[in-house]
Backbone as CSV, one residue per row, in Angstrom:
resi,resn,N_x,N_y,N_z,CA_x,CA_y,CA_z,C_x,C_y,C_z
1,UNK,110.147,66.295,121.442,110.717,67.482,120.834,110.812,68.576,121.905
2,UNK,111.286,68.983,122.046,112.027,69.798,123.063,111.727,71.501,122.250
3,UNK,111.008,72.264,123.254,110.889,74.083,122.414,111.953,74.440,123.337
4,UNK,112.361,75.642,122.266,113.457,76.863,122.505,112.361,77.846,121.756
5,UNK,113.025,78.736,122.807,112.835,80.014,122.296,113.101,80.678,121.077
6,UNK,113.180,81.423,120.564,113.676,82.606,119.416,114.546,83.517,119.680
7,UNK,115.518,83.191,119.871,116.638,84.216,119.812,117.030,85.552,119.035
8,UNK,116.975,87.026,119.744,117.821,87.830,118.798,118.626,87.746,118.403
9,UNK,119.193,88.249,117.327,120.522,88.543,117.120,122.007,89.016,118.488
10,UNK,121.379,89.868,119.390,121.923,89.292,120.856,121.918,88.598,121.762
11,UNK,121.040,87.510,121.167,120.991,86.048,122.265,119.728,86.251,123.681
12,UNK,118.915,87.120,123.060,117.965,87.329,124.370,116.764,87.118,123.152
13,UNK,115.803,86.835,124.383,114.804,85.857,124.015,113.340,86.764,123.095
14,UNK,113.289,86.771,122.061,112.790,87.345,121.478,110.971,86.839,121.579
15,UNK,110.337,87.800,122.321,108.673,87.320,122.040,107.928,87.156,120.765
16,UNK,107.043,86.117,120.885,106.121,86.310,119.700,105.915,87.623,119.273
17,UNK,105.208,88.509,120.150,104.329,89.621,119.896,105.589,90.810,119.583
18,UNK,106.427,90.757,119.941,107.796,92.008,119.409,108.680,91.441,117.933
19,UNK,108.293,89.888,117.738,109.062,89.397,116.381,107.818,89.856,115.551
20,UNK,106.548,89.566,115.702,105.343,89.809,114.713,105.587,91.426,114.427
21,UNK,105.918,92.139,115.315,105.351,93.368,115.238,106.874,94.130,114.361
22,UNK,107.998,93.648,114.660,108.878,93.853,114.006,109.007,93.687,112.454
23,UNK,108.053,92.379,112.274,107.911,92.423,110.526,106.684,92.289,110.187
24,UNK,105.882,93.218,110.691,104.813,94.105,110.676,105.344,95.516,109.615
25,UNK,106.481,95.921,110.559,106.684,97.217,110.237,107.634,97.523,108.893
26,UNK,108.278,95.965,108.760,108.994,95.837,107.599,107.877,96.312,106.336
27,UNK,106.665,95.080,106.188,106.451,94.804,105.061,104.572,96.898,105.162
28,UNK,104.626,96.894,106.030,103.890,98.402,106.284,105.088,99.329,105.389
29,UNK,106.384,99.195,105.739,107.080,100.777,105.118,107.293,100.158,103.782
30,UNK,107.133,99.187,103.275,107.371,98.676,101.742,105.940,98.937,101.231
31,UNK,104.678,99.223,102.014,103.593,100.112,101.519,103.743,101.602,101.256
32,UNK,104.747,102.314,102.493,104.868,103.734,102.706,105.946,103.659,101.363
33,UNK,106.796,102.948,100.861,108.066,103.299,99.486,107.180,103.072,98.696
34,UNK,106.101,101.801,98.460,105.187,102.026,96.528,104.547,103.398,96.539
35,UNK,103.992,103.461,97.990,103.167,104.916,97.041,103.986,106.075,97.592
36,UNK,105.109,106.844,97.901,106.048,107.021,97.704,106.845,107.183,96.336
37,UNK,106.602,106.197,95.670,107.091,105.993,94.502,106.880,105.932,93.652
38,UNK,105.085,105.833,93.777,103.684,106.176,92.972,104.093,107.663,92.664
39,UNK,103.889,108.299,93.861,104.078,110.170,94.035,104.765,110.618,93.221
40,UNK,105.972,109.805,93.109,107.033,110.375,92.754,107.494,109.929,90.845
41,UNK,106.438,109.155,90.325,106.488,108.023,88.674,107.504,107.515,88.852
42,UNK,107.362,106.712,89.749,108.800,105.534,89.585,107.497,104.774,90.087
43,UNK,108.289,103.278,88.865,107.419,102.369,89.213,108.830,101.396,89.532
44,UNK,108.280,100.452,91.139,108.539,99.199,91.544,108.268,97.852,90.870
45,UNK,109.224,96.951,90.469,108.381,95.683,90.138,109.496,94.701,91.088
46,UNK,108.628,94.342,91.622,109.245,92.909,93.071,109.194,91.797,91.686
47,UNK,110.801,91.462,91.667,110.783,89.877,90.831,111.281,89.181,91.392
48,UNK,111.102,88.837,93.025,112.101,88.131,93.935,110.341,86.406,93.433
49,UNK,111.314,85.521,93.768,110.310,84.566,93.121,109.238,84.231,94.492
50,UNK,109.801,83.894,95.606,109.168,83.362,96.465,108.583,84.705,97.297
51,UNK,108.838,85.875,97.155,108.691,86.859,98.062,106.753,87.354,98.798
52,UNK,107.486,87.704,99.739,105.874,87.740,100.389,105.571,89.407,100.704
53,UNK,105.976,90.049,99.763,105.865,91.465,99.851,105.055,91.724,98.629
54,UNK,103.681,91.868,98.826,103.197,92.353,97.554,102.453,93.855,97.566
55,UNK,103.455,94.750,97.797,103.192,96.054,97.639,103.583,96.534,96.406
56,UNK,103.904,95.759,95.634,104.475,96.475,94.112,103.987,95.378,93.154
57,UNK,104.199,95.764,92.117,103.765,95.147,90.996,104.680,93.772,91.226
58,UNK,104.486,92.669,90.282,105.306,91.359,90.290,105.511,91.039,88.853
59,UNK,106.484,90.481,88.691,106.965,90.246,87.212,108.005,88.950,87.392
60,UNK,107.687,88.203,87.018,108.353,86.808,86.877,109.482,87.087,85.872
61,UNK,111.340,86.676,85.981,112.150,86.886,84.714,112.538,85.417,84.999
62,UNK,112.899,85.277,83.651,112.928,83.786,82.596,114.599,84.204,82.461
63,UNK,115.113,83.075,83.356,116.748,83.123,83.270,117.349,82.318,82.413
């Protein structure tokens, strides 16, 4: 098996430690919007099924 790298979206070679830290900061500001949104009485409910963001409430919908 042969490794490659991780490519950006511009074709340059994306490190472990700058891809981690990049969705680091994703699922951190989806902490800074619940309570945000706490502050503010809006409530969040994440009903994505597989999702790995659990800064908000979760609610399973029956399609």
């Amino acid at each position: 098996m042969e490794l490659k790298p991780m490519l950006r979206w511009d074709s340059t070679v994306w490190r472990m430690s700058d891809y981690l830290e990049e969705k680091m900061a994703v699922f951190k500001n989806h902490d800074i919007m619940a309570a945000y949104a706490v502050s503010q009485g809006v409530r969040i409910v994440n009903c994505t099924e597989c999702s790995l963001i659990d800064s908000y409430e979760r609610k399973q919908i029956d399609l």
